[in-house]
C-alpha positions in Angstrom: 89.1 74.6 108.9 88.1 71.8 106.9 90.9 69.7 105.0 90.9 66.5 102.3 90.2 63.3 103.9 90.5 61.5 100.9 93.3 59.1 99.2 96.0 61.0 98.6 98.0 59.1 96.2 95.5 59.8 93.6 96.0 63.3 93.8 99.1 63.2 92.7 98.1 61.0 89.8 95.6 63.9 88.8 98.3 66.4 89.0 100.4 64.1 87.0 103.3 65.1 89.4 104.1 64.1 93.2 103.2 66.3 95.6 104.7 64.3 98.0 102.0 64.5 100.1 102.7 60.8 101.8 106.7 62.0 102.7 108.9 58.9 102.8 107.0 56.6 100.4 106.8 59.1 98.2 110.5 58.3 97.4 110.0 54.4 96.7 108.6 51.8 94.9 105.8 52.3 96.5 104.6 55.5 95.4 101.1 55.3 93.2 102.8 57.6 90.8 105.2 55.5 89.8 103.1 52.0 89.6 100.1 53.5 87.6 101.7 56.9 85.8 98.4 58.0 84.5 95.4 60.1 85.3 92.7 58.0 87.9 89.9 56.9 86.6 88.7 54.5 83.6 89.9 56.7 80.9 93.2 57.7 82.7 95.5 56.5 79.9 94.0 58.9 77.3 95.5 62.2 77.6 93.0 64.9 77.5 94.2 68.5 75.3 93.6 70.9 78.0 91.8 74.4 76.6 93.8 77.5 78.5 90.8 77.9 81.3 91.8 74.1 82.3 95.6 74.3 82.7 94.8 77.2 85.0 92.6 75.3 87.1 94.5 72.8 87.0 97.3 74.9 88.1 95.4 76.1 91.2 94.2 72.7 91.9 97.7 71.7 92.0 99.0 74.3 94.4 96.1 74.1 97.1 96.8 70.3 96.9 100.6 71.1 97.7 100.1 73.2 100.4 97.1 71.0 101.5 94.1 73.4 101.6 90.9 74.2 100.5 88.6 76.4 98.1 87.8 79.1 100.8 91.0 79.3 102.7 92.9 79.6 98.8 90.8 82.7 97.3 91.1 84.4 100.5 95.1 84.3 100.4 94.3 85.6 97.0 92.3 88.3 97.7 94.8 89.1 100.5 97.7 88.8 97.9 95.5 91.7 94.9 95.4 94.2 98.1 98.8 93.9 98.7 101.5 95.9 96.8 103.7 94.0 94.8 103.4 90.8 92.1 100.1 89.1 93.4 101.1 85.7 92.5 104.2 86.3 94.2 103.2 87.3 97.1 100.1 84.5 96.9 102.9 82.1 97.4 105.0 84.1 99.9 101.6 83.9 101.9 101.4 80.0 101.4 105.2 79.5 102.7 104.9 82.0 106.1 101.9 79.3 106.9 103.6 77.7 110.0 102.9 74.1 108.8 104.6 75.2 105.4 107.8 76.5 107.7 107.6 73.1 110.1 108.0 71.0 106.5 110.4 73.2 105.0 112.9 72.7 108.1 112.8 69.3 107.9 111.1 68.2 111.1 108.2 66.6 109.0 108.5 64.2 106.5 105.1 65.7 105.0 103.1 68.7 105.2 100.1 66.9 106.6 102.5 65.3 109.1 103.8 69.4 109.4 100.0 70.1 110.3 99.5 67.5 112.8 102.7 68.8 114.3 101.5 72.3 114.6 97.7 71.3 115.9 99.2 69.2 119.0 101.1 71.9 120.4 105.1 70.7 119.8 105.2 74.2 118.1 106.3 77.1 120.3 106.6 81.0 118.1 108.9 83.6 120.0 108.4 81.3 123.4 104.4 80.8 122.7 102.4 78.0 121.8 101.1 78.2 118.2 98.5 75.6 117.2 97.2 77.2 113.9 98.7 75.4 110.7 97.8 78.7 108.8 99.3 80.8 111.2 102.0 83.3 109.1 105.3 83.8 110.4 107.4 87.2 110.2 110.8 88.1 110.2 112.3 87.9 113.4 110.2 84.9 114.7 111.6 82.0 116.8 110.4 78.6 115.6 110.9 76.0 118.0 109.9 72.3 119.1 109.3 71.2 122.2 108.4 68.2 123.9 109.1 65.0 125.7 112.2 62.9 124.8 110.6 60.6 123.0 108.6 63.5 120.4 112.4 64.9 120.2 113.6 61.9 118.8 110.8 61.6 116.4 112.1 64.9 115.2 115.3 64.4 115.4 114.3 61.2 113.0 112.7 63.0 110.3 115.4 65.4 110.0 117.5 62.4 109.4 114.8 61.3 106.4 115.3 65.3 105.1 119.0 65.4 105.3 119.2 66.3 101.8 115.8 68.6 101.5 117.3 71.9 101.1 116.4 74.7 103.9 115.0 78.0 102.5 117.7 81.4 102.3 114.7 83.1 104.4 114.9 80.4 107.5 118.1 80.0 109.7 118.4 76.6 111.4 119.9 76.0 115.0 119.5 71.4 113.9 121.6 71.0 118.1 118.8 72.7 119.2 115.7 72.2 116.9 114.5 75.7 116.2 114.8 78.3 113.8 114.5 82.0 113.0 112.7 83.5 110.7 115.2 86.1 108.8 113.2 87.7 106.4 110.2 87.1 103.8 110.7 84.1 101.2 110.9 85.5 97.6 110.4 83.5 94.2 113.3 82.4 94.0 113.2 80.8 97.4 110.2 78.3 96.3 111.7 75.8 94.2 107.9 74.2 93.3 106.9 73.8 89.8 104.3 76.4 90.2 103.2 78.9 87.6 102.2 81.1 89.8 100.8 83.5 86.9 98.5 80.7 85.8 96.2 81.0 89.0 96.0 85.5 88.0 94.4 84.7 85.1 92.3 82.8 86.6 91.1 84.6 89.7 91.3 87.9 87.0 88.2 86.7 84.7 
């Protein structure tokens, strides 16, 4: 699967929000978002009126940037998500959190979710005592997340979960911190996801 090689700091400033997608220097000085608080590009400083068809792209622009995806991979979680019974942008993002990069991140033992993927694609990932290596692999309830490897990698982890001491760990994941691993307890709801998404947004758009 294909991912954005680009510079990420200037996707933030199209979203007009951080996405946190550099972890640490997200949170100082040094973030882009904070030196240059406008759009990329010559005419950044002038504020565009968006129509309604471009806050919804926007908004899906936004979340596959988040979650650090592309076109492809997105409208088939959708697709997924208007078969399934239930809310479909609800369970759109329900599908985006179970990714196994998304649940590395969300425990704290990377700083970003790129640094979540690279995690997941060397192998430190083991699910229910098997070694996962798909980022977009979605966990279930009852799944055993754990790292593994040498004592130098632990510490690595042990270091970023210092950095996300105050990043707050989902109701739907149970961390084990002594240990480094954590069960799945059940399937995240809305009120689980604390982004600024509007979820309802990216229907309308996928509905036209």
């Amino acid at each position: 699967m294909g991912r954005y090689r680009g510079p990420v700091c200037r996707l933030c400033r199209r979203e007009g929000m951080k996405l946190f997608l550099k972890g640490e220097r997200c949170l100082t000085d040094k973030c882009s978002l904070t030196r240059r608080p406008y759009l990329p590009g010559q005419h950044g400083k002038t504020k565009p009126k968006l129509s309604v068809y471009a806050q919804q792209l926007r908004e899906k622009q936004k979340v596959k940037r988040i979650y650090g995806i592309l076109e492809k991979q997105f409208k088939n979680y959708f697709r997924k998500a208007q078969r399934s019974k239930g809310v479909t942008g609800e369970i759109l993002l329900q599908f985006l959190e179970r990714r196994l990069d998304s649940v590395v991140y969300n425990l704290g033992f990377a700083v970003s979710r790129r640094q979540a993927r690279q995690i997941v694609r060397h192998g430190h990932i083991r699910v229910n005592d098997h070694k996962v290596d798909i980022p977009s692999y979605l966990v279930k309830p009852g799944d055993l997340i754990k790292v593994v490897g040498k004592e130098s990698y632990i510490n690595f982890i042990k270091q970023n979960r210092e950095i996300c001491k105050d990043r707050q760990i989902p109701g739907w994941l149970e961390l084990n911190e002594e240990k480094l691993e954590a069960k799945v307890l059940r399937l995240p709801l809305r009120s689980d996801i604390m982004l600024p998404i509007k979820e309802s947004l990216i229907v309308e758009l996928y509905s036209k």
